[in-house]
DRENDO-1510 file (C-alpha; in Angstrom, 1 decimal, always signed):
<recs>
REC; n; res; u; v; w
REC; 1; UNK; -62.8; +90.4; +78.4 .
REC; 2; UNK; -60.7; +90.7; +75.3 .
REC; 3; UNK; -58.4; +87.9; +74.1 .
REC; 4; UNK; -55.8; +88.0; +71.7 .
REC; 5; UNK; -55.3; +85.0; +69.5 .
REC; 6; UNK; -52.4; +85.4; +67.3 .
REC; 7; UNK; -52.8; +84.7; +63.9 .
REC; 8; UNK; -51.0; +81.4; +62.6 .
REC; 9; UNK; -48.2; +81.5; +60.6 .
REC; 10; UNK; -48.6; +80.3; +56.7 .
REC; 11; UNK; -46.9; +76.9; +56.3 .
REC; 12; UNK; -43.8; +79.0; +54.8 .
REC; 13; UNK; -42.4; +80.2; +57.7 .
REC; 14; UNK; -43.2; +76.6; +59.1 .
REC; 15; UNK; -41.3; +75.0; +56.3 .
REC; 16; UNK; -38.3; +77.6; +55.9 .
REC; 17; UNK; -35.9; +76.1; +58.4 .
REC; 18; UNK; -36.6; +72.4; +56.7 .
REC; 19; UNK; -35.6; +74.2; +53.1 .
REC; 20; UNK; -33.1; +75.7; +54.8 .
REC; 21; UNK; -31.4; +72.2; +56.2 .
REC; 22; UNK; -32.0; +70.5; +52.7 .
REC; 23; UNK; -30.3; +73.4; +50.7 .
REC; 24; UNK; -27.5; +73.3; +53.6 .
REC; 25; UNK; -26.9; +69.9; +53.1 .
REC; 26; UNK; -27.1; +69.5; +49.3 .
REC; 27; UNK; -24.7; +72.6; +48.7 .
REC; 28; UNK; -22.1; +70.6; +51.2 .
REC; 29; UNK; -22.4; +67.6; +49.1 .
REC; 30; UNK; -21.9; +69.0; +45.8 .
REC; 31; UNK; -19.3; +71.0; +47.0 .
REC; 32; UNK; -17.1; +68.2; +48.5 .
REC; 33; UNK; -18.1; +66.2; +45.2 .
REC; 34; UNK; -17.1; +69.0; +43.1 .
REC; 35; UNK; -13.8; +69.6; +45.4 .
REC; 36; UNK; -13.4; +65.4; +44.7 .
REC; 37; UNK; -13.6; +65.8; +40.8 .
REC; 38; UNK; -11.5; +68.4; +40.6 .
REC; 39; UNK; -8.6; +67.2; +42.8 .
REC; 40; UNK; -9.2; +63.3; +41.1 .
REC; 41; UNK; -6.5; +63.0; +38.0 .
REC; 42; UNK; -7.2; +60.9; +35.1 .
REC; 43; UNK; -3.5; +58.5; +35.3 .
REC; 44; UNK; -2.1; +55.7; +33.6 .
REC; 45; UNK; -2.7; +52.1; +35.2 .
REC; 46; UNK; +0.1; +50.2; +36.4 .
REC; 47; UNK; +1.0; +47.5; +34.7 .
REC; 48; UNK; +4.8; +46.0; +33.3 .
REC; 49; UNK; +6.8; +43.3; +31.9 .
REC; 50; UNK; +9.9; +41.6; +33.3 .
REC; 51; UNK; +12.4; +39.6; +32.2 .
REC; 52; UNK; +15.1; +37.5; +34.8 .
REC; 53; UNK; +18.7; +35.7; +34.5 .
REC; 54; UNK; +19.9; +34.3; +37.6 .
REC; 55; UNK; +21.0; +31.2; +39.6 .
REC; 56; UNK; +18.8; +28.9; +40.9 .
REC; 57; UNK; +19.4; +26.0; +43.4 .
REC; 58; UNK; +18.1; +22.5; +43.2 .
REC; 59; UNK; +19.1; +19.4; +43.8 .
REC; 60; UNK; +22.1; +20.6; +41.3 .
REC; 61; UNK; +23.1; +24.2; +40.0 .
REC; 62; UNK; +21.1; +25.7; +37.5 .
REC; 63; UNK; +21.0; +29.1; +35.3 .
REC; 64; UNK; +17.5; +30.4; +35.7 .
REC; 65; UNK; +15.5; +32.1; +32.7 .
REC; 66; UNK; +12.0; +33.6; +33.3 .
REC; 67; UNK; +9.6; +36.6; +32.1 .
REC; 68; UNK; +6.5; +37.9; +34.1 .
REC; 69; UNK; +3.4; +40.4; +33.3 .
REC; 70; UNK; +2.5; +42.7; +36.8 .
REC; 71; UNK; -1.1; +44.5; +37.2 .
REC; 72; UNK; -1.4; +47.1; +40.2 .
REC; 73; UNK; -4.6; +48.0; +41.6 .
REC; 74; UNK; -3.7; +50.1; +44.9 .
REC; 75; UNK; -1.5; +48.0; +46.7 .
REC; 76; UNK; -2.1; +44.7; +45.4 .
REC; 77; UNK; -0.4; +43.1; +42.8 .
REC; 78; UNK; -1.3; +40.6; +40.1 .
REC; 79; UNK; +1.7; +38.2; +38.5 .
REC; 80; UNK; +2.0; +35.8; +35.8 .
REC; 81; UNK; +5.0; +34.4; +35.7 .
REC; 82; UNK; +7.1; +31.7; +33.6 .
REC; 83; UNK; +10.2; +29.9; +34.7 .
REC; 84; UNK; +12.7; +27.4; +33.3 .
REC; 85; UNK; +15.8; +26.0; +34.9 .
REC; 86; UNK; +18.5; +24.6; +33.2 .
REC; 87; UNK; +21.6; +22.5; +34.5 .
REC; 88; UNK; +24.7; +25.6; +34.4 .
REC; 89; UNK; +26.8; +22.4; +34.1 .
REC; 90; UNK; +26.0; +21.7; +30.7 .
REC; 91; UNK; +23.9; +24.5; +29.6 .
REC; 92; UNK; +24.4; +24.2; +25.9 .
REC; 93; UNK; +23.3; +20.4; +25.6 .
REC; 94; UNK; +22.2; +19.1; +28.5 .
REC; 95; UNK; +18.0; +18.5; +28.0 .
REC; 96; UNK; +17.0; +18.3; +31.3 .
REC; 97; UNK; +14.8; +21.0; +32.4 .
REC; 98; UNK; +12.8; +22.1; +35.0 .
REC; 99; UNK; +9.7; +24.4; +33.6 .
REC; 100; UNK; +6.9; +26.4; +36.1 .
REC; 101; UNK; +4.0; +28.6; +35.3 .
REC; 102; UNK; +2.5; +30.4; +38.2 .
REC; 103; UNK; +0.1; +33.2; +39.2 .
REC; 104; UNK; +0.5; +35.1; +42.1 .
REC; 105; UNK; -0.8; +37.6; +44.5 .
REC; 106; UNK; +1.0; +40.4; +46.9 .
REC; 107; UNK; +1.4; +43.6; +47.8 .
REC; 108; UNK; +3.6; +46.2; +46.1 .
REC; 109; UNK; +4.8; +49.3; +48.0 .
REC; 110; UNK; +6.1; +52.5; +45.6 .
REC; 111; UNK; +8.5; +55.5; +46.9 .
REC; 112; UNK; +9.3; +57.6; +44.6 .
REC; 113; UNK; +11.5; +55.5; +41.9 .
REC; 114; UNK; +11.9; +52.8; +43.8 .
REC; 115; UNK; +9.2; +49.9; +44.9 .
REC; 116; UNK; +9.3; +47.0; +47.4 .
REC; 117; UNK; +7.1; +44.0; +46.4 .
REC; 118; UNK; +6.1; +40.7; +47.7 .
REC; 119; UNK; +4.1; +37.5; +46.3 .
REC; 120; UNK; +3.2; +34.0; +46.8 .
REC; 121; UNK; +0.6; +32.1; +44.9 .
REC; 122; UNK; +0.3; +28.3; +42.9 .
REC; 123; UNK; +2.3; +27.0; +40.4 .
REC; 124; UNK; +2.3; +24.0; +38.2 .
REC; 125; UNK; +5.5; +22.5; +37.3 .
REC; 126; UNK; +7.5; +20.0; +34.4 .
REC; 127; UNK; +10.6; +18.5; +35.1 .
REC; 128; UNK; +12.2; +16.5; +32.3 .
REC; 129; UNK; +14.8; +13.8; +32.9 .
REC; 130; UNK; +17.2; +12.7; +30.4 .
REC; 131; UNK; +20.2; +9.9; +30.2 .
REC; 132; UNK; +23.3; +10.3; +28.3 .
REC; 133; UNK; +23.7; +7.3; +25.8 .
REC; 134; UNK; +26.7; +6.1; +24.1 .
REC; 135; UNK; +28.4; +8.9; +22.7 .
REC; 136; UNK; +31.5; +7.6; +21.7 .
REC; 137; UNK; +33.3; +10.7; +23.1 .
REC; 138; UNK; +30.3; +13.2; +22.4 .
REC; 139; UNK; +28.2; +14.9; +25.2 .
REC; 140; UNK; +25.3; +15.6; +23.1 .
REC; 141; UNK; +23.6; +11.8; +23.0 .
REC; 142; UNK; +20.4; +12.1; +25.5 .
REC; 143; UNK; +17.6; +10.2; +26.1 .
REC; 144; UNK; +14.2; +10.6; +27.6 .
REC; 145; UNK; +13.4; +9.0; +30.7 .
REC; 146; UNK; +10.7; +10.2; +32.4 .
REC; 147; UNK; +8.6; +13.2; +33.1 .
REC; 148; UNK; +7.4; +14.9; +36.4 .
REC; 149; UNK; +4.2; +17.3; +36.2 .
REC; 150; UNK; +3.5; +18.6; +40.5 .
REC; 151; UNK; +1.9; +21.7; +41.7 .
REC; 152; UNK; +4.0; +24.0; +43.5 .
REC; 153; UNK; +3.8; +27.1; +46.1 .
REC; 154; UNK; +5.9; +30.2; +44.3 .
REC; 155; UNK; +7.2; +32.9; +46.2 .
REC; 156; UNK; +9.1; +36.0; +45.5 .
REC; 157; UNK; +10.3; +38.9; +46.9 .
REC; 158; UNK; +11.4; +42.1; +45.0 .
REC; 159; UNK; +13.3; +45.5; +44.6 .
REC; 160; UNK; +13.2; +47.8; +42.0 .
REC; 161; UNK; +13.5; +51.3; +40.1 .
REC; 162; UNK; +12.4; +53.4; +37.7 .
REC; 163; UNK; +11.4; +56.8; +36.6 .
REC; 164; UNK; +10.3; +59.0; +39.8 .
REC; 165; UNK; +8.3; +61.2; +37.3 .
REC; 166; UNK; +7.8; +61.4; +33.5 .
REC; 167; UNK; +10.5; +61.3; +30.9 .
REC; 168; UNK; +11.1; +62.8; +28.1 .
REC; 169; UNK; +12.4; +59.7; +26.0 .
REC; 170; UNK; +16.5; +59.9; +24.9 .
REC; 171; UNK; +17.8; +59.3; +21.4 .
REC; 172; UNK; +20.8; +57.4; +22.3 .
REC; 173; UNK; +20.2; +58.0; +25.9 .
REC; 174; UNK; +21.4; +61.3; +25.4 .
REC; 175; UNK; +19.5; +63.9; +23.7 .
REC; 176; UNK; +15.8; +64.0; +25.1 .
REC; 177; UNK; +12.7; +64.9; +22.1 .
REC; 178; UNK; +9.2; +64.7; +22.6 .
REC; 179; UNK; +7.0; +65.4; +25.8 .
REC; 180; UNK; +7.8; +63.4; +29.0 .
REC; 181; UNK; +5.6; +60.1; +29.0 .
REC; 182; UNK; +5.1; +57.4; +31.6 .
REC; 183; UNK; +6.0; +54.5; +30.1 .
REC; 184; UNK; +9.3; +53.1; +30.7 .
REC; 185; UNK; +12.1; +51.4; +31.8 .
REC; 186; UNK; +13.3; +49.7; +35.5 .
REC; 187; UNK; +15.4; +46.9; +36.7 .
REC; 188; UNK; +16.2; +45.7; +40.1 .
REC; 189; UNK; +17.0; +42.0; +41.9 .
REC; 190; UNK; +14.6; +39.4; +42.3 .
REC; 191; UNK; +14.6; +36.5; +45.0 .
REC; 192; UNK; +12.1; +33.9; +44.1 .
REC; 193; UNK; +11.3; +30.2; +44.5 .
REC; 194; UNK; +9.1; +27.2; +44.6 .
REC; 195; UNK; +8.2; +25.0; +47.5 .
REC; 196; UNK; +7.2; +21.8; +46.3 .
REC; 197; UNK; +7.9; +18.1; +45.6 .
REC; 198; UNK; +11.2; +19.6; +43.9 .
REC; 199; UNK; +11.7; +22.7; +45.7 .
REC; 200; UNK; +13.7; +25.6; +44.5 .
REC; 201; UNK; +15.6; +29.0; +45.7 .
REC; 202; UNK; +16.9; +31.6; +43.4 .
REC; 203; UNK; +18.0; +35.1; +43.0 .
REC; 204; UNK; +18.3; +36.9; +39.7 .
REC; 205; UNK; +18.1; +40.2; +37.9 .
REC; 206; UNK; +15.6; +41.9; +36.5 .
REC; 207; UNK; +15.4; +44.4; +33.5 .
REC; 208; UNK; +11.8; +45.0; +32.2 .
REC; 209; UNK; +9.6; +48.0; +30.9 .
REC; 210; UNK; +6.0; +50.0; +31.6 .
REC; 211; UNK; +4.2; +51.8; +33.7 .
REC; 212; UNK; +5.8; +51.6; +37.1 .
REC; 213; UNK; +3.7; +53.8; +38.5 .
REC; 214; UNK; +1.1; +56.6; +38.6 .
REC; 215; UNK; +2.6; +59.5; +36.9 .
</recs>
């Protein structure tokens, strides 16, 4: 009786769908990383100063003065801020003060040239008291009294604009040279305060400069 026994395959054939599924694979992961690289834009970080006059409320009226440093990373946002109230009533020689430094964290959302932004964070605070003396018809004659150092909860909330997209700068905001660049200018309005042993609300505006965005 004759039998036929095929012969086996060389380990090749068994192997070629394995080679097959590896090379499959690898090609789809150096494609996507190569479609990744390519559509990935080196972009300027997003980071900017800001400066703020406005009117604060105390336990009297005062003219508020403070500057801040923002960092970006996706949504999140980074602020260092300084703060100093002083009484509107006598703004030119009254001492008494009311000084914070805070850091804060939030979330920053960007359309086009405009951004919406929130924050809270801690705070440490000075306030300085001061008693007029004898002036003998002079306002100027203060004394030091005491001195308040508390920690505070800061807060703010804030809208601004900018540049939508890269700008050429303007010699006297009029005649654009050079190639457009990212850094810049904005300003907007700025509600912030201070919840603590001496609590505070204000709302200023803000002018500042940087990068306010990826461009």
């Amino acid at each position: 009786m004759l039998s036929f026994n095929p012969k086996p395959k060389p380990k090749f054939f068994k192997m070629k769908p394995a080679i097959l599924l590896i090379t499959f694979v690898a090609f789809s992961v150096f494609k996507t990383f190569g479609q990744d690289s390519t559509q990935t834009k080196k972009t300027n970080p997003i980071i900017y100063a800001e400066f703020l006059f406005g009117y604060a409320r105390t336990d009297v009226d005062n003219f508020e003065f403070g500057s801040a440093v923002n960092y970006q990373s996706k949504k999140s946002l980074f602020t260092a801020r300084a703060t100093a109230n002083i009484p509107a009533s006598d703004i030119l020689f009254n001492p008494n003060s009311y000084v914070e430094y805070a850091v804060l964290y939030g979330r920053r959302f960007i359309h086009s040239g405009h951004s919406l932004s929130y924050s809270a964070g801690i705070a440490w605070n000075k306030k300085d008291y001061y008693s007029e003396g004898i002036n003998y018809g002079y306002h100027f004659n203060y004394h030091f009294d005491k001195k308040e150092v508390f920690l505070g909860v800061p807060f703010e909330l804030n809208v601004q604009w900018f540049d939508a997209k890269k700008e050429k700068y303007r010699v006297l905001g009029i005649f654009p040279v050079g190639k457009p660049f990212a850094f810049g200018g904005g300003g907007g309005f700025k509600i912030q305060g201070n919840v603590s042993k001496h609590s505070y609300v204000a709302l200023g505006l803000v002018l500042g400069f940087g990068f306010y965005k990826h461009y």
